[in-house]
N, C-alpha and C positions, 0 to 999 in steps of 0.2 A: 312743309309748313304751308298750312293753306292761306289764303289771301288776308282774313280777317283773322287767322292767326300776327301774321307781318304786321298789319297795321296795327293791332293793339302792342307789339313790339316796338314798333318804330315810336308810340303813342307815349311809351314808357320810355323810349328813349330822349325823349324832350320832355319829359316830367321835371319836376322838383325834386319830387321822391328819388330819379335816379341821379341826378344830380349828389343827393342825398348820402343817397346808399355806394356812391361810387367814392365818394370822399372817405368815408366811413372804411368804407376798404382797404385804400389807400394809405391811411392811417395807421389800420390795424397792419399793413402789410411793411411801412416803412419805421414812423416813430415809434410802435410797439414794440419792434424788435431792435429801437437804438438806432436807426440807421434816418440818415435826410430823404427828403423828399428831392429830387430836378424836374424842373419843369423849365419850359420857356418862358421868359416876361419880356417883351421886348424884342431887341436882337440878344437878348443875353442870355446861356445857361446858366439856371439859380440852383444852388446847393440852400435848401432851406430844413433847421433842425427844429423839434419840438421846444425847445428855450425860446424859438424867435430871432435865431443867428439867420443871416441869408448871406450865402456867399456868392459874388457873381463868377462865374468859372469862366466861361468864356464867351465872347461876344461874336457871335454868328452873322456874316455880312453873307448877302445873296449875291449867287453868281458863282461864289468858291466852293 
């Protein structure tokens, strides 16, 4: 990948659009097929389903 290939990548990667498209993905890849999303929010792993259920799984303290 040449140089001004990279920076239009990185360019896309602080976009909206992929912002966008990556959500979109995420979606199709988790809720689509019935299953939650985890992410972090805080110190805590979240179990979040397509109804809007969030479960907090566990709370992540630094250093452990």
């Amino acid at each position: 990948m040449d140089f001004e290939d990279n920076k239009n990548f990185v360019d896309y990667l602080k976009s909206d659009q992929f912002a966008k498209d990556f959500r979109e993905q995420v979606e199709k890849d988790t809720w689509e097929q019935g299953l939650p999303m985890y992410y972090m929010e805080g110190n805590w792993i979240i179990e979040h389903w397509k109804d809007g259920r969030k479960n907090k799984i566990k709370e992540v303290k630094h250093g452990t």
